[in-house]
C-alpha positions, 0 to 999 in steps of 0.5 A, a space after each residue: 509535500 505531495 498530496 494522496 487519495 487512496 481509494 479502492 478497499 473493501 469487503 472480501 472473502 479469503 482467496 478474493 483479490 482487490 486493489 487499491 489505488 493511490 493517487 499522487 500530487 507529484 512525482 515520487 517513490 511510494 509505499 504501502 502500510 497497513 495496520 490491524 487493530 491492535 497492531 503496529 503499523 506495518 510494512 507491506 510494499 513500496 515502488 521508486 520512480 524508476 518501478 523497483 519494486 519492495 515487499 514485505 516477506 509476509 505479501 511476497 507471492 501474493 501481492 504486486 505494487 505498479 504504478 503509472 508515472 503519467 497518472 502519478 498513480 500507484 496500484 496494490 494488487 492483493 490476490 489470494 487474501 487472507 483473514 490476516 491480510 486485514 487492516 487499514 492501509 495506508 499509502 504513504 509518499 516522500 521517504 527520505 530513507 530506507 523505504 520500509 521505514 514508516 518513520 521515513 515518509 512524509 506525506 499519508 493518505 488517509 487509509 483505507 479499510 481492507 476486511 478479509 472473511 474467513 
């Protein structure tokens, strides 16, 4: 089971952008959840190996997920925030499946906090 550190949430103000990273053990397709309190965990973006990018209908536009095969590093880029757009997100790694399927993957990060001001 590969390892992930996220890193790179934060304070912001609607319209700000800010990335997050995360950072992998091992060569794998990757994903991006999030959760508001009170609110299921949710889809957000996901990236095979081969770069084939995923996103959620919600961040399409708005949001961009790469990554860096040679640093095993995938990056979320969050332009154009929203107050809505808070949450915990969590990277997640190793689906075996549909990758908007949380229930899917098999190695998490330990979230990171994203706060969105009006």
């Amino acid at each position: 089971q590969v390892q992930l550190v996220e890193s790179g949430g934060g304070l912001v103000q609607a319209g700000d952008s800010l990335r997050l990273s995360c950072a992998a053990s091992g060569r794998t397709d990757m994903g991006w959840f999030r959760q508001a309190p009170g609110k299921e965990r949710e889809f957000v973006a996901a990236i095979r190996w081969s770069g084939v990018p995923y996103y959620a209908d919600s961040v399409k536009g708005r949001f961009t997920i790469s990554r860096d095969n040679a640093k095993n590093t995938v990056y979320l880029q969050m332009n154009s925030l929203k107050p809505e757009d808070t949450a915990v997100y969590y990277c997640a790694a190793e689906p075996r499946g549909s990758v908007y399927d949380e229930y899917v993957y098999h190695a998490w990060g330990q979230g990171t906090q994203v706060t969105v001001s009006s």
